[in-house]
Steps between C-alpha positions, in 0.01 A plus 500: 500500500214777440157406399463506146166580336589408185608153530209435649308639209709287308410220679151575471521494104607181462313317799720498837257681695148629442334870576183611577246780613838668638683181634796299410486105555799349501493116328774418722403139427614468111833765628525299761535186197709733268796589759474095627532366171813681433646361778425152454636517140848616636470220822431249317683597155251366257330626231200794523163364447329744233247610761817576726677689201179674506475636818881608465445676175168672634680629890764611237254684295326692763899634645534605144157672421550701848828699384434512163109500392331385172468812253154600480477491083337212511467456105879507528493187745210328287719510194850366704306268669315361143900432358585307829253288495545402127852471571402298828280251297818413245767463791591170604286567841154651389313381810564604858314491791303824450653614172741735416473866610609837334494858567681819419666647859475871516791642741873647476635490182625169427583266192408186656291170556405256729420113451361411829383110615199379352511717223455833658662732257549918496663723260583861547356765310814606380569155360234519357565842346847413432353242225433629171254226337298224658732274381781600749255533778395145419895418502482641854179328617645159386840547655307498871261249368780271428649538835166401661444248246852357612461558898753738577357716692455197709855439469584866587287456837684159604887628378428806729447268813329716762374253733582728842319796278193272436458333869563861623167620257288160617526581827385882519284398240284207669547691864208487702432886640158620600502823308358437095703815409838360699458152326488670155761688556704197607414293166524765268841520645575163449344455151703805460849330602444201324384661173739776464781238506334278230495832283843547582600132408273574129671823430879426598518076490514429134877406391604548128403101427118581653476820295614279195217237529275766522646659177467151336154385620354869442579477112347148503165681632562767228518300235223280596248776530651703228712802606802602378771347715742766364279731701659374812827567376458815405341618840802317723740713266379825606493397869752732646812369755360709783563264773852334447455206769132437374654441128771309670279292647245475209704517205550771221172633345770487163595171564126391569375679210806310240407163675082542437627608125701197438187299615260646209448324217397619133157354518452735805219719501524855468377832690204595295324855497155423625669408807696789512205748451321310758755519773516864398149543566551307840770731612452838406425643826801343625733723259282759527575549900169309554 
């Protein structure tokens, strides 16, 4: 597997290694910890501690970040990252070990999201875009909250079952070679393994049961904080069926979007237009071609 700068500069961004004047360190001490854990989770089949569901979430992270990187509008990232943590705060798991995490990923077009261990959480720009008020966006937000809030990424990670995948990544990752270039190359590589199939587990591991606790606990957040939980109703109905087996696998967007309606209640609260104007604000360089 080739060398790959940007995982590393991933890595670097949220703490796996450290560079300087020119030089790349590798902390193959907490990877070392990350790619161990993992396995002694699936050994011993017991729960993950939080600081283990940490280091999980944060290896998973850095694969993430390295093919698809944060967008660079950072007022755009403030503002998504201002709803999550509101909606964070009123979920039924508002403290983790190092808090919750959210950016906007830049990339290929995509409509999607990711609700990573320990609260690690990306949207896409074009989910983003595809929102039209702040309430929908917060619909979105709360959905991956919810599944964080509820462990199943966690549960994604364990159903998937890799343990020859993960022993495979500890050991090229905690080899001993003389060469500081040759040794990062060997633990990117096996942060790399191990991470890209918890992403894979996050994206594809969610039956049509997971997907409706989500639904359910996300309009509890809603309400709580004060969105409209219509709003994430009306942004699952104009999900399109563009991947057959993922819908399969996931459920409907209609059927989603009729089961969140028949959970609001008149006493709801409603989209209002300062929000509106404000998410506006927040994206206009995103419908602009920003």
């Amino acid at each position: 597997m080739p060398f790959r700068p940007a995982l590393v500069a991933a890595a670097a961004a949220l703490g796996l290694i450290s560079t300087s004047a020119g030089c790349q360190t590798v902390n193959t001490g907490r990877l070392r910890n990350a790619l161990v854990r993992g396995v002694d989770v699936i050994q011993e089949n017991r729960p993950f501690t939080e600081a283990e569901e940490y280091d999980l979430g944060r290896t998973a992270a850095a694969t993430l970040l390295a093919t698809r990187p944060v967008d660079p509008n950072a007022e755009l990232t403030g503002y998504v990252n201002t709803i999550g943590q509101t909606l964070a705060l009123a979920s039924d798991r508002p403290e983790l070990f190092h808090g919750y995490h959210f950016a906007v990923l830049d990339g290929p077009a995509a409509v999607n999201a990711y609700a990573l261990p320990s609260g690690f959480i990306f949207v896409t720009r074009d989910l983003v875009a595809s929102c039209k008020t702040e309430d929908e966006l917060a619909g979105a937000l709360a959905h991956e909250v919810a599944h964080v809030a509820l462990k199943h990424p966690l549960g994604a990670v364990l159903k998937a079952h890799r343990f020859a995948l993960v022993s495979e990544a500890v050991e090229r990752g905690t080899e001993r070679v003389p060469d500081e270039r040759a040794r990062l190359k060997r633990v990117a590589d096996g942060l790399q393994s191990v991470s890209a199939d918890v992403i894979d587990a996050v994206s594809h591991g969610y039956d049509r049961a997971t997907e409706r606790a989500a639904d359910e606990a996300a309009v509890e957040v809603l309400r709580r904080v004060g969105y409209d939980p219509r709003s994430l109703a009306d942004l699952l109905s104009r999900l399109e069926r563009t991947d057959s087996g993922r819908n399969a696998t996931h459920g409907d967007p209609q059927q989603r979007a009729a089961a969140v309606r028949a959970l609001v209640t008149p006493t709801d609260p409603t989209a209002e237009s300062v929000r509106t104007r404000r998410f506006l604000t927040a994206t206009a360089a995103l419908r602009s071609g920003g």
